[in-house]
Each structure stands twice: as structure tokens, then as C-alpha cells.
N, C-alpha and C positions, 0 to 999 in steps of 0.2 A: 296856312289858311286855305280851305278850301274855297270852291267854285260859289257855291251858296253863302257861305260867310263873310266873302268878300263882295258879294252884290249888295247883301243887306249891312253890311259896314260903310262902304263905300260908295258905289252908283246909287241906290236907290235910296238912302238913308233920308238925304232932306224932302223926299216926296212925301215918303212915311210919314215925317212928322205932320207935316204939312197935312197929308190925310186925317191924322189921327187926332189933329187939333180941333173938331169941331163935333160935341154930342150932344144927347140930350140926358142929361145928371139923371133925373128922377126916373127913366125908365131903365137907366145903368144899373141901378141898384135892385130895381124891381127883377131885373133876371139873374142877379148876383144872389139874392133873396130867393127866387127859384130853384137854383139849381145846388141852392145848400140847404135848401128847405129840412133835410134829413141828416143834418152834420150836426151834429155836438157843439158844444163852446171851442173857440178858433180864440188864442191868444199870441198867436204869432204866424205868420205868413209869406212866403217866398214866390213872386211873380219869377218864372222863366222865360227873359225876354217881353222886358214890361214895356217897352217902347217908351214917350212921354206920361205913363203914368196912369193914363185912360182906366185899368180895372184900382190900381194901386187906389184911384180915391173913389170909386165905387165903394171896392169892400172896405176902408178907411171908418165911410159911412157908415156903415153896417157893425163895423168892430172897433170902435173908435180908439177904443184902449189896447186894441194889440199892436204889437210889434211888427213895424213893417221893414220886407229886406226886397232885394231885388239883385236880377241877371240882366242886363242890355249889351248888346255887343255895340249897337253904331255910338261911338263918341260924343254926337252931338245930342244926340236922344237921352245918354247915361247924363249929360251935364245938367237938361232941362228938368229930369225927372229926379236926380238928387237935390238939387235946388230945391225945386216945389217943395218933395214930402219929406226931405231929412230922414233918410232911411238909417236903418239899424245898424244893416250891415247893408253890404254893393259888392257888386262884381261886374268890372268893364269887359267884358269880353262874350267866346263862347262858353254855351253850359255846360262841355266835357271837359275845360280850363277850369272851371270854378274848382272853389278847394272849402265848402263850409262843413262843419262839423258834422257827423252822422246825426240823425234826429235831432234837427236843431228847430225842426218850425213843427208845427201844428196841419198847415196846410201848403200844402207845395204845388201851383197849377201852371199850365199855358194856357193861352185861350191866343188861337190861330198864330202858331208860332211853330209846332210841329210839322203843319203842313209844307212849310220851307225848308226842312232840314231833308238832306236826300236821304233814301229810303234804308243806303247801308250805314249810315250813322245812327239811325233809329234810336234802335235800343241802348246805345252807348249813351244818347241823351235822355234815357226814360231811365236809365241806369241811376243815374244820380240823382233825378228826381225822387225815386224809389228811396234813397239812402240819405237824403237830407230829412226827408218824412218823419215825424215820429209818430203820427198818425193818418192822414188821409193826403191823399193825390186824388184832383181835379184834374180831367183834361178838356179841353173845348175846342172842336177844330171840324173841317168840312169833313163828311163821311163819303163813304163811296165802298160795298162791300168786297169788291177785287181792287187792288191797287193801281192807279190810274196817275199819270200826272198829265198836266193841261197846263197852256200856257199861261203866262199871267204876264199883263200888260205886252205882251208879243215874244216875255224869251221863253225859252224853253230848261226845263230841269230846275225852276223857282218853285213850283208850287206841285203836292203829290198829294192824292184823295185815297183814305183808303179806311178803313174799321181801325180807326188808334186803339179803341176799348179792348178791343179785341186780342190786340198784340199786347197790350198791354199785359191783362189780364193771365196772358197764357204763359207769360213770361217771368211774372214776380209774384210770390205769394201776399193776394191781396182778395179780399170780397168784396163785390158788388154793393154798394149801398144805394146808386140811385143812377138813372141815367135818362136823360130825355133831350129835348130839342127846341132851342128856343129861333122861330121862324123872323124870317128879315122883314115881312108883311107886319108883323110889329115890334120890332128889336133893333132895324136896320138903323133908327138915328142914336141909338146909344152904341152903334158900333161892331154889332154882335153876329150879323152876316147870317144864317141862315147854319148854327153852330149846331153839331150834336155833341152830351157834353155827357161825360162818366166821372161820377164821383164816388173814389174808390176808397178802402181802410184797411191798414195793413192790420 
């Protein structure tokens, strides 16, 4: 277990939760609504790193009938959030451990989960997102057009800003279907931080 995987498993996990236990539902949805404005029917969906759940019953809302699965590495986050929504499928760990079938979901996202993983793991965890896909990959996370990391809560090497779309993009064959920016000035109490977000389709 790496340097970043054991902060967010271990040290930092019960803050997380703690953080992430307080939103506002009706405008979750409204950016979840947003930023798949231009997606197709979604009958099954794979959070990477869903934390307690927070987008999981967003889009819930939104696609009530599909199939929900999920990635969490911290223990106590994977127990609250398979409780709540009874997931399809689960995987307790990190998303380069996970082992689910190729094109098993419809939609495959993170939303500010990328930004934690260090910069050489990158692609190895966009890798499998790419490959559990059988149609579109969302990503949602802080931009920055050179890669930067800054510290978060005072450590250093937690958190890294930089064009995910970008790398994304240049690196799996996939087309652009939409990409924008949902601002913290009105998103910040559904949790959404100030996210630039690409939604892609293989």
C-alpha cells in the first residue's frame, strides 16, 4: 500500500466521512443532471472511490432502476455505504486491486478522487476505468493546466491539480461528448468543490 492509500484508508478516513456526511440532496442532483445532460440511458454505474455514498444516491435519484456498484478503499466508509444503498457489486480496496468484468457498467466516474492518487499511478487507475466501461467514463476533479500538487489539510503529496481530461483523453481511445464546470459559489453545499468535469464515450 502506497503513501496516498494508506492516508486515505487509515489517517484521514474518519474525517472524510465526517466531511462528507452533510449536503444539500436537491442541488446533488441538479449537477449530476448537468453534467450528463448529453449521456444516453445509464442502466448500470460504477463510483470509483465512492466514499459514504454522497454521488451513489445522487445519481440513484436520477436512474433509479439501474444498477449500482462501487470502489472504497477506507473500511469504515465501504461498511456505511454498502449498508445504505446494497450495492450490486463492491470492492474494498484500491481501484488498481479491483478485478470487475470488462464492460460491466454503463457508466464508470470519480468525482475528486483522482486528485489523491499520485501522479505515477495515474493511468494505471484511469486504466481500469477505461476497461470496466462499456460505454462512457465521467471524471470530476480540481483542474490546473500544468500539474501542480498543493497541500491539503497541511501534508504534502495528498492532493495533485492538473488537466485529468486531458490525459485522459490522450491516452485511451475515447470522444469527447461534453465537458464543463460546475462552480462552488453554487454547488459547494452538495459537495461538488469548484469540479471541472469530462464526460467521455468510448
Amino acid at each position: 500500500m502506497n503513501e496516498q492509500q494508506k492516508f486515505w484508508k487509515e489517517e484521514y478516513a474518519s474525517s472524510y466521512i465526517e466531511k462528507n456526511s452533510d449536503f444539500d440532496f436537491d442541488m446533488g442532483v441538479q449537477g449530476w443532471k448537468e453534467m450528463l445532460k448529453k449521456a444516453g440511458p445509464v442502466h448500470s454505474f460504477l463510483e470509483c472511490g465512492s466514499n459514504i455514498g454522497r454521488n451513489i444516491g445522487f445519481l440513484s435519484a436520477i436512474y433509479p432502476a439501474a444498477k449500482k456498484s462501487l470502489i472504497e478503499l477506507s473500511p469504515a466508509a465501504y461498511g456505511i455505504v454498502t449498508n445504505r444503498y446494497k450495492p450490486d457489486s463492491s470492492f474494498n480496496g484500491p481501484i488498481v486491486d479491483s478485478n470487475f468484468p470488462p464492460g460491466s457498467f454503463d457508466l464508470v466516474y470519480t468525482i475528486g478522487v483522482l486528485i489523491h492518487i499520485h501522479p505515477d499511478d495515474l493511468l494505471a487507475n484511469m486504466k481500469k476505468m477505461f476497461e470496466y466501461s462499456s460505454k462512457y467514463i465521467l471524471i470530476g476533479e480540481y483542474f490546473n493546466r500544468t500539474p501542480v500538487m498543493i497541500e491539503y489539510q497541511g501534508e504534502a503529496d495528498k492532493l495533485f491539480k492538473r488537466d485529468f481530461g486531458k490525459l485522459f483523453i490522450e491516452n485511451f481511445p475515447v470522444k469527447l461528448v461534453d465537458y464543463g464546470f460546475l462552480w462552488g459559489h453554487l454547488y459547494d453545499n452538495a459537495g461538488f468543490d469548484d469540479i471541472t468535469f469530462w464526460l467521455f464515450e468510448k
